[in-house]
Structures are given as C-alpha cells and as structure tokens.
N, C-alpha and C positions, 0 to 999 in steps of 0.2 A: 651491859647492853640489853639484856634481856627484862631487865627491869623497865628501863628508857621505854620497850617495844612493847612490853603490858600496859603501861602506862598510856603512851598513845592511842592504841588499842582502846583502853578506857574513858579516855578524854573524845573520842570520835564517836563512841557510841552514848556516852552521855549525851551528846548533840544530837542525836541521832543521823547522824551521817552516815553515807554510803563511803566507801572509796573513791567512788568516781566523782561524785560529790563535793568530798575534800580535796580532792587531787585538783578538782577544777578550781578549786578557791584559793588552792596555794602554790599552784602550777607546776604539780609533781604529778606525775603519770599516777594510775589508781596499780597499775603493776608496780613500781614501784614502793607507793605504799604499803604496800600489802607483803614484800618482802622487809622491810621495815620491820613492820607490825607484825612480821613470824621471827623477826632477829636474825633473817638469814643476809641482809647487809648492814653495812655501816655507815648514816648518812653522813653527809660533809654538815659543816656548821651554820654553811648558808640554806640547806635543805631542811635542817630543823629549825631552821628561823621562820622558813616559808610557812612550813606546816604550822606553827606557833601564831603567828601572826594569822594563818585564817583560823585558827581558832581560837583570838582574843587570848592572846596569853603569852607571856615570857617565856624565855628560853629555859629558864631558871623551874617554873612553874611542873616542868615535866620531873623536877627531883627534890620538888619538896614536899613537907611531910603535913600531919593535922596542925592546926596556930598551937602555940603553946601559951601555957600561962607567965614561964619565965617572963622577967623584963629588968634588966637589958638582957636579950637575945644574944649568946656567950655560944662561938662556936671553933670548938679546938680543932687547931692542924689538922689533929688524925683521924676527925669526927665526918671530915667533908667528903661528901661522894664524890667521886672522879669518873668520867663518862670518855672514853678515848673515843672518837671519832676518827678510823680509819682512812675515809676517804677524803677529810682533811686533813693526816698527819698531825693532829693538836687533842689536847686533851682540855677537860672546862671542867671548874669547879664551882660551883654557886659558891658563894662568899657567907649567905644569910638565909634560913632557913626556917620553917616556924611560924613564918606570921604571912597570912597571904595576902594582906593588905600592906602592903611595903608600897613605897612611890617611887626605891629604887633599887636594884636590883645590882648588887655587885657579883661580879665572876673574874674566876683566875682564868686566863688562859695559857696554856703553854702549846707552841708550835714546835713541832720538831725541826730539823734540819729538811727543809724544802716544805714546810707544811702553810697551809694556807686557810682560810676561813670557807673559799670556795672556789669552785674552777671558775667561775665569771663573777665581777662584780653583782652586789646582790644588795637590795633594799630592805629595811625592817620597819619593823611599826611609828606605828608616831612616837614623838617623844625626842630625847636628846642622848648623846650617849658620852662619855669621857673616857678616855683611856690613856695608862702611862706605860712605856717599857721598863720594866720590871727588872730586867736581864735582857743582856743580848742585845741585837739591834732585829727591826725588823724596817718591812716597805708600808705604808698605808698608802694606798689608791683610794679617789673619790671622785666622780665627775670627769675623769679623764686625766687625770694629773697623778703625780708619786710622789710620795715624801718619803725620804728614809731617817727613818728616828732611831736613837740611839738609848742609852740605859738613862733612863729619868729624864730622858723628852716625854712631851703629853701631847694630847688633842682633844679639844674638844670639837664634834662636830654633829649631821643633821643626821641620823640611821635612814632615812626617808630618802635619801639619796643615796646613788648607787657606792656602793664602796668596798673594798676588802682589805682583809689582812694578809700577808704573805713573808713567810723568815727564806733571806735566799741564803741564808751563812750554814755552815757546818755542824755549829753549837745550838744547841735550843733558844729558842726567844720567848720571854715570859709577859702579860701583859695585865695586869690589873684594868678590867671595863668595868663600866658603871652606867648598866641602863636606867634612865628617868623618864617614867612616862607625868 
C-alpha cells in the first residue's frame, strides 16, 4: 500500500495539483487524500477509481512500471503486484504491465467474503468495461437493478454508469475485468 501512496503522491504533483484540488475533481475530501497519500488508510476500489479518473488515468496505471521492450508482454502469476484494498475487502491485480499505451486494461479481482468494490455504487471513466466470475458467485448492481452471476457468467457493460461489485457468500469471489477505453 505504501507503494500505491508514493505513487499517487507522485501522479498529483506531476500535475501540479493541490489536495483540495484533486479531492474536488474526484470527489474525495483533500483530508482524505492526504491520509491516502501518507498510507495511513486503505481506499475502497471505487475511491481509487475516483482519484484515477480525475487524473486521466487507469486503475492499473498506479502499478505499472517503465514500457518495456519485450513483445509479447509475458507476465507470470508470481510476478503480479497485488494491492489489498481494505476498505473494500478485495484484492486487484493488473493483468498487464509494461506498455502504458494499452487500449485495455485487464485486472484480477478477488473479493473476500462481504467485500465489495465500494460502499455506494460508483461511476468510472469512459470507455467499456467486461467482466467474468472467475470463482464463486458474486451481485453486479448498475442503474438500480442486481444481477447475481455465478462462476463463468460475464457482463459486459457502460463503467460511465453507476455500478458495483459486491460477494455476499462466505467464500471469496474472483473476477477477471477488462477496462477498454
């Protein structure tokens, strides 16, 4: 997490942003951010979508590294960063790493047992997004409606619309996303 909070930290003042600033562009308090940005909390997964989105940028964008020369871009199991998000109960792994001109962005997600992408439905950038249950079952909300999907159901749907993830079951629920902007 402490990496995530350098990172941001760094992405805000490249911009030259303030706190209050950013906080206005992504509609996160500047206190807030700023306990972020010292590592002293854990955002949920729709709070770092916020922050990402006002600063032009994937979720993914906050754990990747220089482009490399490889091609094809070959990234092992045990190579992927893994970012727990306590205040979701869910963990995210970018999929692809390396090239920062990608047009799509895959990430693991796993939710624990009651964990959720955020405490209120939440909107993300433009673009489209797809995702499969992996494992487990989980709920997708969008617009006011629920789905409950099961292991190798999918969805495609609008990120620009409000929506969330949520596992209400015991066992973790795993979910292979695919942002495309």
């Amino acid at each position: 997490m402490k990496q995530l909070a350098q990172r941001l930290r760094q992405l805000r003042e490249d911009r030259q942003l303030s706190l209050r600033a950013l906080g206005e562009m992504a509609g996160v308090s500047s206190s807030a951010l700023s306990q972020i940005e010292a590592a002293q909390v854990s955002p949920s997964i729709a709070t770092l979508e916020k922050i990402c989105t006002a600063l032009g940028l994937r979720i993914a964008a906050l754990l990747d590294e220089p482009d490399s020369e490889a091609s094809p871009l070959i990234l092992r199991a045990g190579q992927r960063r893994r970012v727990y998000s306590s205040g979701s109960h869910a963990t995210i792994e970018p999929l692809a790493r390396g090239f920062s001109r990608k047009k799509m962005q895959p990430l693991l997600v796993t939710l624990d047992a009651g964990g959720e992408c955020g405490d209120h439905p939440y909107s993300s950038a433009d673009g489209e997004e797809f995702a499969m249950l992996i494992k487990g079952s989980a709920r997708f909300e969008q617009q006011g409606s629920s789905f409950d999907l099961d292991e190798g159901d999918a969805v495609y749907y609008d990120p620009r619309l409000s929506h969330n993830w949520h596992n209400l079951h015991e066992l973790a629920s795993v979910l292979l996303i695919v942002v495309a902007q």
